[in-house]
Each structure stands twice: as C-alpha cells, then as structure tokens.
C-alpha positions in Angstrom: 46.9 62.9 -87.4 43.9 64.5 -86.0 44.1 62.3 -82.7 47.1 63.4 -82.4 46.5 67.4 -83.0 43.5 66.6 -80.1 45.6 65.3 -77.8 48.2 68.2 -78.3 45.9 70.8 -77.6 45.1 69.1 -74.5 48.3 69.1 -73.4 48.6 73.2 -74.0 45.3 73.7 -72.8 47.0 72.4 -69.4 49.3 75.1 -69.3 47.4 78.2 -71.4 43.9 77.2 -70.0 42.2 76.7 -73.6 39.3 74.5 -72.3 38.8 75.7 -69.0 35.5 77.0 -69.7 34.5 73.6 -71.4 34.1 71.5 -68.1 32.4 72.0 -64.8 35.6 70.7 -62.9 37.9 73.6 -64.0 35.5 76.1 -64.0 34.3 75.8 -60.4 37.7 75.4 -59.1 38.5 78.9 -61.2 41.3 77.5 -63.4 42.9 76.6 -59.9 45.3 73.0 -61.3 46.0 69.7 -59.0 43.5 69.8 -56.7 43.3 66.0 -56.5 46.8 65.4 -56.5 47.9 68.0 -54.1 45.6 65.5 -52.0 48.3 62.7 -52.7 51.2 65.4 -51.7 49.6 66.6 -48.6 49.1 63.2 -47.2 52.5 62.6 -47.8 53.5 64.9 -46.3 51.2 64.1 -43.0 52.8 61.0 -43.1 56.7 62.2 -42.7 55.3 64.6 -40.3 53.7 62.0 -38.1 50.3 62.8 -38.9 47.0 60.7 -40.2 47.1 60.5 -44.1 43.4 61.4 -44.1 43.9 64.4 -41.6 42.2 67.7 -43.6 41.4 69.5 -40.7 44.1 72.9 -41.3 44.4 73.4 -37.8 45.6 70.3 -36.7 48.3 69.7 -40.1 51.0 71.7 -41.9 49.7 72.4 -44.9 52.2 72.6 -47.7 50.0 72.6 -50.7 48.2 76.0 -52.0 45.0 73.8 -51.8 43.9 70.3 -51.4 41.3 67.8 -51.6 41.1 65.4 -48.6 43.1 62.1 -49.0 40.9 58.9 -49.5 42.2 55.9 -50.5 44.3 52.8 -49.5 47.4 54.1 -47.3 49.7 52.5 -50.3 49.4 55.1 -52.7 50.0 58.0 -50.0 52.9 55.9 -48.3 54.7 55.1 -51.8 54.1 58.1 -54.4 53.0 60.9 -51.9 56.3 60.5 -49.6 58.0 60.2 -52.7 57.0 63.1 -54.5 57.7 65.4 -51.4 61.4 65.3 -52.5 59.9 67.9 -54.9 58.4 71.4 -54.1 54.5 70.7 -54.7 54.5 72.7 -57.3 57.4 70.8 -59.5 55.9 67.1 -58.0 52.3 68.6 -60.1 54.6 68.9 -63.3 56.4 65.5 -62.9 53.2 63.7 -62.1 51.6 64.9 -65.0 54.5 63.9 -66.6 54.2 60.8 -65.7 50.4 60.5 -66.3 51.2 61.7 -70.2 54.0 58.9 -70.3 51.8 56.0 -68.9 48.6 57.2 -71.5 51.2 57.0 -74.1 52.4 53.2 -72.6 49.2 52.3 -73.2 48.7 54.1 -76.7 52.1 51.8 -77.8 50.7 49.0 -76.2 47.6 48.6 -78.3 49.1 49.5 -81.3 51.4 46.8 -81.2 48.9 43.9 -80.6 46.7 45.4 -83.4 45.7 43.3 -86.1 46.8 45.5 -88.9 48.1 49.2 -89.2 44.3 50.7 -89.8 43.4 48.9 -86.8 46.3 50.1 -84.3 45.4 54.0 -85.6 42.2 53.8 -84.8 42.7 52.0 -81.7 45.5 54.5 -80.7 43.0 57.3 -81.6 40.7 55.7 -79.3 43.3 56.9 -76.3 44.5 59.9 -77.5 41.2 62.0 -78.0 39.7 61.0 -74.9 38.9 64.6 -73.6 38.8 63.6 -70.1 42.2 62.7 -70.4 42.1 67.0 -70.1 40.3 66.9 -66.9 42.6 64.1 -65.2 46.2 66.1 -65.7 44.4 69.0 -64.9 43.4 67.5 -61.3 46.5 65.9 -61.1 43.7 62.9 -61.3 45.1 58.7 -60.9 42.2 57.4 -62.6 44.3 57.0 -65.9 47.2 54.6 -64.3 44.2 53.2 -62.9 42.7 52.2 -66.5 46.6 51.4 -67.6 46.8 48.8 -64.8 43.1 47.6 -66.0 44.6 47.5 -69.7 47.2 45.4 -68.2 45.2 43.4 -66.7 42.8 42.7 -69.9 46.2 41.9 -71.7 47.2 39.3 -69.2 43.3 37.7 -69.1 43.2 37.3 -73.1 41.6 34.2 -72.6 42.1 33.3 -68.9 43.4 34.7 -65.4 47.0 34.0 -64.4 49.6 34.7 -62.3 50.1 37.9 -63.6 46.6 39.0 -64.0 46.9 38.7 -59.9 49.9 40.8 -60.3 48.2 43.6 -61.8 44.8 42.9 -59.6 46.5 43.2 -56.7 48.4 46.2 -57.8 45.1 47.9 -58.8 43.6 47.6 -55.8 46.0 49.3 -53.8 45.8 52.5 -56.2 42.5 52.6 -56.1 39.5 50.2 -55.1 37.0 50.3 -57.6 38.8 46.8 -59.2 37.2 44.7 -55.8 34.1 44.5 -58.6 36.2 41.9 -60.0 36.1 39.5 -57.4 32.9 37.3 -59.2 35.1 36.8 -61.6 37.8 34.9 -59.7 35.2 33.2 -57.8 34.0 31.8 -60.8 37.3 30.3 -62.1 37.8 29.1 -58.7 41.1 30.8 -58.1 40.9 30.3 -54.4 45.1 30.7 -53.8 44.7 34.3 -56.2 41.9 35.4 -53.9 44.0 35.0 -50.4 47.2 36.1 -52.0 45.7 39.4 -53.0 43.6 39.5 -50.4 46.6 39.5 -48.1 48.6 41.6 -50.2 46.1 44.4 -49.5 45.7 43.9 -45.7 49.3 43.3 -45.2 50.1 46.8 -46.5 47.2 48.5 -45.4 45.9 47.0 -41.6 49.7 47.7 -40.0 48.9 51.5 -41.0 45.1 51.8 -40.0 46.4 50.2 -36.6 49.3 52.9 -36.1 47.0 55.1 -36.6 43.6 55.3 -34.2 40.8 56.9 -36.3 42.2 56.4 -39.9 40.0 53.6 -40.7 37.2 55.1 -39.7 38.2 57.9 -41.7 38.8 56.0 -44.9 35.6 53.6 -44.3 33.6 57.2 -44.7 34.5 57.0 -48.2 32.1 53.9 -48.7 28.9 56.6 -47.7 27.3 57.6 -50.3 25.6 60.2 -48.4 22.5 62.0 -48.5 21.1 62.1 -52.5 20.9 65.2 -53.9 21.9 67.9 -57.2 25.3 67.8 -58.1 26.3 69.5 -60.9 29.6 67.4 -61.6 28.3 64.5 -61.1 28.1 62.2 -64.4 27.2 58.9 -63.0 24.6 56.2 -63.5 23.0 56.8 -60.1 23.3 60.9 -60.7 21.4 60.0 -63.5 18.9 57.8 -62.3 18.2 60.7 -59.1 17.9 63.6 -61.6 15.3 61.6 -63.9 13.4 60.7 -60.2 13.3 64.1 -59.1 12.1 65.3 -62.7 9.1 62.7 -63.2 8.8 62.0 -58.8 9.3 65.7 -57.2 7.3 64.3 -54.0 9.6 61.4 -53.8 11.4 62.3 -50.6 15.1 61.4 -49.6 14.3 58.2 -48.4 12.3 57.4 -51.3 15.4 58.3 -53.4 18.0 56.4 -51.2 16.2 52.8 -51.6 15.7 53.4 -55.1 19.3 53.8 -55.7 20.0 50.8 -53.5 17.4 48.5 -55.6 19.6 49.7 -58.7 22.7 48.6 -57.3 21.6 45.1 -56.3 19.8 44.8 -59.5 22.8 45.8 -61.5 24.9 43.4 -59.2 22.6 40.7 -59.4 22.5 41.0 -63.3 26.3 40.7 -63.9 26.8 37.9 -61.2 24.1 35.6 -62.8 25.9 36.9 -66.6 29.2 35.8 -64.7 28.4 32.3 -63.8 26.5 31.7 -67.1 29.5 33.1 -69.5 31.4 30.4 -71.6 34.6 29.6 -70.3 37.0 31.8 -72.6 35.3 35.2 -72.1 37.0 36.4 -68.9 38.5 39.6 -70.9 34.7 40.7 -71.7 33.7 39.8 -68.6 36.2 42.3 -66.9 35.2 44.7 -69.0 31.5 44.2 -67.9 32.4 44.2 -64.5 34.7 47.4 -65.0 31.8 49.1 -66.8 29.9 48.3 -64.0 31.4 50.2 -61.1 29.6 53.9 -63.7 26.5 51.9 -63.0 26.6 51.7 -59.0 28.9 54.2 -57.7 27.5 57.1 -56.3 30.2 59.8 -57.1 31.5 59.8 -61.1 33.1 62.8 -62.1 33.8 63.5 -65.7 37.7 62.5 -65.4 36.7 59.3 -64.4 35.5 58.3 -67.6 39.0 57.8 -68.7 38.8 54.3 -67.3 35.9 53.5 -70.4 39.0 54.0 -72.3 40.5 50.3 -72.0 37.3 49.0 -72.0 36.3 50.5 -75.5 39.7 49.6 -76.9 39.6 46.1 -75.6 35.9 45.4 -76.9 36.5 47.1 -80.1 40.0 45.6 -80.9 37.7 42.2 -80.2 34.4 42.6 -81.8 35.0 45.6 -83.8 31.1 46.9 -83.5 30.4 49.7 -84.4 28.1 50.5 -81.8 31.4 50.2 -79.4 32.7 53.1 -81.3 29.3 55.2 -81.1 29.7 54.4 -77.2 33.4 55.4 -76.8 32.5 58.8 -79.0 29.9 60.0 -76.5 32.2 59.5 -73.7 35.4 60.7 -75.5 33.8 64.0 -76.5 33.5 67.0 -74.6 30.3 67.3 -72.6 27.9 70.5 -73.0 28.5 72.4 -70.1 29.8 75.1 -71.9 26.6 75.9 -73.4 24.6 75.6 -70.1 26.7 78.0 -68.6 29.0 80.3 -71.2 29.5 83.1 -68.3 31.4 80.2 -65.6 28.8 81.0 -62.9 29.7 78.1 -61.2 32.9 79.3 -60.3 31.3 82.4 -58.3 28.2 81.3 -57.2 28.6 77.9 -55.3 24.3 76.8 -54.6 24.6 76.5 -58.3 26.4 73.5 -58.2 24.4 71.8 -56.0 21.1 73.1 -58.0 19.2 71.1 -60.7 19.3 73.0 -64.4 16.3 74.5 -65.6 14.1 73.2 -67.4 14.4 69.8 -65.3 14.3 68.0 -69.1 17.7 69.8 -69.6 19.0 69.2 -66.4 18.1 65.1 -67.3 19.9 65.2 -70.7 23.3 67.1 -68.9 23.6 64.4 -66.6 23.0 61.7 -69.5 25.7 62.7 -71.5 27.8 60.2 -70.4 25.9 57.9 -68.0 23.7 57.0 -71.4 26.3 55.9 -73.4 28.0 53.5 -71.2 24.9 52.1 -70.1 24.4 51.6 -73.9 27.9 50.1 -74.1 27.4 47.9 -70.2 24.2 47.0 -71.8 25.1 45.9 -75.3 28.0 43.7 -73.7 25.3 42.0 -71.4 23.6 41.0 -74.6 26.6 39.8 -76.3 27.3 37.6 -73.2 24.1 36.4 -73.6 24.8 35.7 -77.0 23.7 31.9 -77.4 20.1 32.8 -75.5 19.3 36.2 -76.4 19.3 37.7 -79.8 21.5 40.6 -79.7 
C-alpha cells in the first residue's frame, strides 16, 4: 500500500510539480518537462526533414520542440520511435511516452510478481519497482533508461541459468536503445557463443552503418559521445567516477587535470580487469549474477550518471534479492531508491538561476564528497558485495 501511495504521488508530482525542488535535474531546468525526450522528437523530426539526427545547431534545423537536448545514441531509436512519435504534436508525443514509460515500469512490476516465490515475496519485490524515486526524474525528462532496465529484466529472465536464443533477442534489442549493455560482451565470450556475438553484432551494424554512411559527419558526431571530456564539478553528476574526482580534488587540490584524467582511467581498467577475471572464474550456472555485475558495473566506469539513471539498479536489486534475499541487497536498493539530499543543500533552487553553481564543488568539500556519494556508495556496496559472492568458494563473504 505504501509503494503504491509513493508511486502515485510521483505520478502527480509530474503534472502538479510536487518534488521539483527535491532533485537537481528539475530544479536547474526550472520545472521545464522532456528535455531528454524532446531530444528523441527533434531528431525525428531531422530525419523526415532530411537532416542529421544529431544536428543541434538551431540555425541549420527546424526546431519543433520548445527545447531540446542534443540526440546521442544509435540511429534506431531516433529512426523507429522519434519518426513515429512525430505523428503527434510534441507536446501530446511527451504525454504518450510517458504513458508508455508508466505502462512498461508496470510490465515489469507484473512480471516479478508473478515469478515470486510466495505473495510476501512478489509485494516486496513489486515495491522494490514502484518506489524507486528516480522513476520521478525519468518521466519527468521524458528519460529511456527505464525500457532500458525492462529489456535488462528481460534479459535476466531469459539467462535464469544460461544465455539463449532469446537472451540474444533482448541483447540485441538493448543495444540498439541504448549502448551501455556492450559491457556484457565477457559474458558471451565466456560461454563461447560465437554465432550470438556475430548475429548481434550484425544486427547493430546492419541498422546503424547504412545511416552513418547517408549521412557524412554523423559518426563522428555520435563517436563524441564516447569523450568523457575534461574532469571537473558537476553538480548532477551521481556516478562512481564523479565520485572518485570529488574525493581527489578534496584530499589532492594540487592534483591537476591530467593527474585526474589517468586516475580515472586506472579505475576503469581496474574495475574492468576485476569483473573479467570474476567472469572467467564464475561457476557455470551464475550467468544471471554475472549480468547483474556487469550491469552494475557500467555506475562504476561511466563518466556521466545522472540521478534518473539509477532506475536501471532497479532489475538488478530485484533480480539479486528475489535470488539471495540479503538483506544487505535491500539496504543497497534503499539508498538508491530514496530521494537524494539536494533539497537540503539548496532549499532556495539557486541552481536554476545561477548556472557556475552547477559546475562548482559544495562547501565544505566534506559535504560536497558525501552529496556525490549518495548513490555512487551504495551501488559500489551492492557491485562489491556481488564480487564477493562470486567469489564465494575462495573468499569469505
């Protein structure tokens, strides 16, 4: 009942703007809704017209969209749901998206509570979905990360106990929406599904090369994405490596840029280096846990997380809880399910007015630590606990 009631008020809060003030997201964008996914319609919309999907550059495009975030993933998604979409006015296409965002969480909430165990079980397990509070944050982009995690869940449902044809189904599928399911690739390697690897593999290119071809500069323009850029403060920025920079810059301030950049790039291969070596030495039947590592892994090395991205922890909790049923998974999915404490850092919204604030560590730097731990801590608590229990037969966990 109270999942329920949670996930009810997030759904008003869309239209009334309830929590606004609770997340950096909607209070730097002043309340402004579908930022991200007036990205999908406006590369849709390039695309009828003739123009680059990637194109953001005003004076060169019609703009249709009161506002927009530049376009930049795989062609498929803009090719398939943004020309769709445009049968709509942008602003209906925002309501029916959302719409269908609320109907695939709900999918998933069904989903789980079907293949639980017992009735005590599927509640808490459907509770698990329902109060995720960046759940909030991705209808009030217009965010995809959440039919990302449903086609993860699907994929965990299809990989109980080994990969199949239909786990490739749902792989493939994934990576066309959005890319961050390539860290799965070890995984495949490992079971040695060499005909699974091409097929995808040419799935992808086949519906992504013909475009990027068409089109002189759009690969360039979508490779950009892989940049991680210069390091520095970013207020909205609730990743590992976010993390990692402000904890640096609190205990290093000399460390310069460089200093920064090949400490983040040790982490990554580290990180990487850990989970393949876990990979090869896992026993036979744990390919669900070891997507879920994997899949916990991409908060560990990608360089921009924003708090509506955590709604892909969400099948990873549910699987490893509905599996192990620790308690420790729970305190994890908590931490990350829960609203973060921006409001109290800034109760006026000054980061809706005054922009060098977003990009400005908090004060004291201790503080400034602890905000961008909020959520990077607990899922390297949860990426780190599920190491160990891979590790089970040499390490006591």
């Amino acid at each position: 009942m109270l999942a329920l009631l949670v996930h009810l008020l997030l759904l008003v809060s869309w239209r009334s703007g309830w929590f606004h003030s609770l997340t950096f997201d909607s209070v730097a964008t002043h309340g402004r809704r579908g930022w991200d996914f007036y990205a999908i319609y406006q590369a849709g919309h390039n695309a009828l017209a003739g123009d680059s999907i990637y194109e953001s550059d005003n004076e060169r495009i019609e703009v249709v969209t009161p506002y927009y975030t530049p376009y930049r993933y795989l062609p498929f998604t803009a090719l398939t749901a943004g020309v769709a979409l445009n049968s709509l006015s942008p602003l209906w296409a925002f309501r029916v998206w959302v719409l269908i965002t609320e109907l695939t969480l709900l999918a998933c909430v069904a989903s789980t509570w079907r293949r639980a165990d017992e009735p005590n079980q599927g509640a808490v397990l459907a509770s698990m979905w329902l109060m995720c509070t960046p759940f909030y944050l991705e209808i009030y982009l217009g965010q995809f990360t959440l039919v990302q995690a449903a086609l993860v869940w699907a994929l965990l449902l299809a990989s109980e106990s080994r990969l199949s044809w239909q786990s490739d189904v749902w792989w493939a599928l994934s990576l066309l929406w959005k890319q961050n399911t390539a860290l799965l690739m070890p995984i495949y390697l490992r079971e040695r599904r060499w005909r699974s690897l091409l097929a995808v593999g040419a799935a992808v290119v086949a519906l992504s090369l013909p475009y990027w071809l068409a089109m002189p500069g759009s690969l360039n323009d979508f490779m950009r994405n892989l940049d991680a850029g210069q390091p520095g403060h970013q207020l909205g920025n609730l990743g590992m490596r976010q993390w990692l920079y402000s904890i640096m810059s609190w205990l290093t301030p000399g460390l310069s840029s460089g200093g920064h950049i090949w400490f983040g790039r040790a982490w990554v291969v580290g990180v990487l280096a850990l989970c393949g070596w876990t990979t090869w030495r896992a026993p036979r039947s744990s390919v669900g846990a070891l997507i879920c590592l994997w899949m916990s892994t991409y908060f560990m090395v990608y360089h921009h997380v924003w708090e509506h991205h955590y709604t892909l922890a969400m099948p990873i909790c549910v699987w490893l809880y509905r599996h192990y049923r620790s308690p420790w998974v729970l305190v994890c999915w908590a931490c990350m399910a829960v609203w973060t404490p921006y409001r109290l850092l800034d109760p006026s919204g000054l980061a809706a007015w005054h922009a060098p604030m977003r990009w400005t560590p908090l004060e004291p730097r201790w503080l400034d630590v602890l905000y961008h731990g909020c959520k990077a801590a607990p899922m390297l608590a949860l990426w780190g606990w599920l190491l160990c229990r891979l590790h089970r037969t040499k390490v006591a966990c």
